[in-house]
N, C-alpha and C positions, 0 to 999 in steps of 0.2 A: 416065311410063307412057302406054303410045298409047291411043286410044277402043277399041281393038281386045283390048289389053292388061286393060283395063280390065271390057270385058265379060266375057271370059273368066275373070277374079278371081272376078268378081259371079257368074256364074254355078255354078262349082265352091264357092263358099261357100255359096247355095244348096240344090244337089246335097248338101253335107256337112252341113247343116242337116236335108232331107228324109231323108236315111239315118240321121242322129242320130234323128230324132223317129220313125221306124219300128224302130229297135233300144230304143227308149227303157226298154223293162222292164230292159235290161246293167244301163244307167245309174240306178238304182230308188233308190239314195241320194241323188242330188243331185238338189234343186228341181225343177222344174219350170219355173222362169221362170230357172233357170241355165244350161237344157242350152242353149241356144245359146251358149254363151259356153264351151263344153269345149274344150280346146288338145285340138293335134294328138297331147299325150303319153299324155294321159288315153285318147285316143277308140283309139288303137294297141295299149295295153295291152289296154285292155279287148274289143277286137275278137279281136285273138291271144288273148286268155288264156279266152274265151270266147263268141265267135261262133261261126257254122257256117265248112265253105269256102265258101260262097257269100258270106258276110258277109264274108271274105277279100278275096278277089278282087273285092268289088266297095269296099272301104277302096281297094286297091291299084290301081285302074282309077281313083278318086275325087282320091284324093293322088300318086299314082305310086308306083312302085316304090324310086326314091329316097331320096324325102323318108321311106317308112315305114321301108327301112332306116337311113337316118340317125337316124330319131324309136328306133329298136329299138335301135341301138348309142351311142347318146346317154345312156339312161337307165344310172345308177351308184348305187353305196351302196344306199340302202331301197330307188327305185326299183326297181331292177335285180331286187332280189329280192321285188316285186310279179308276174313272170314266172313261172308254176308252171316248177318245172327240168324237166319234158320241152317245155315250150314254147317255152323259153328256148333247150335244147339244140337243136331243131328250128331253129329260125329261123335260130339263129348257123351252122347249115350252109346252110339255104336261099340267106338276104342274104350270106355268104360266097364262094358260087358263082355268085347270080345280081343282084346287084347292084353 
């Protein structure tokens, strides 16, 4: 990875640290001295299943468009069904059409 590459990591983990620690009441189950350690599947769900659109679109501006649809059509079994079904419904058209 280049110094350039490198900064950029550093900096969007960051960024997804300071959006974690201002949504933090989502997250009101887990520690406190855990939330920085929340994978991309946990902080996905929990954003879709209960964010604003603001809280949306800025997940989606933080991770990309991408990786949250990958992180959204990646979860199966229990997972999957952690997704209230109009949530769930929503998204599989949204990340269907635009990702």
């Amino acid at each position: 990875m280049t110094i350039f590459g490198y900064i950029i990591e550093n900096m969007k983990n960051t960024d997804l640290k300071a959006f974690i620690r201002e949504k933090s009441s989502l997250f009101w189950y887990t520690p406190d001295e855990k939330k920085g350690e929340i994978s991309h599947e946990l902080l996905v769900e929990t954003i879709l299943n209960y964010g604003s659109l603001e809280d949306i679109r800025r997940l989606v501006k933080l991770l990309g468009r991408d990786e949250v649809s990958r992180v959204f059509f990646s979860a199966t079994g229990r997972k999957k069904l952690n997704y209230y079904p109009e949530i769930h419904n929503f998204f599989t058209l949204v990340f269907s059409k635009h990702a």
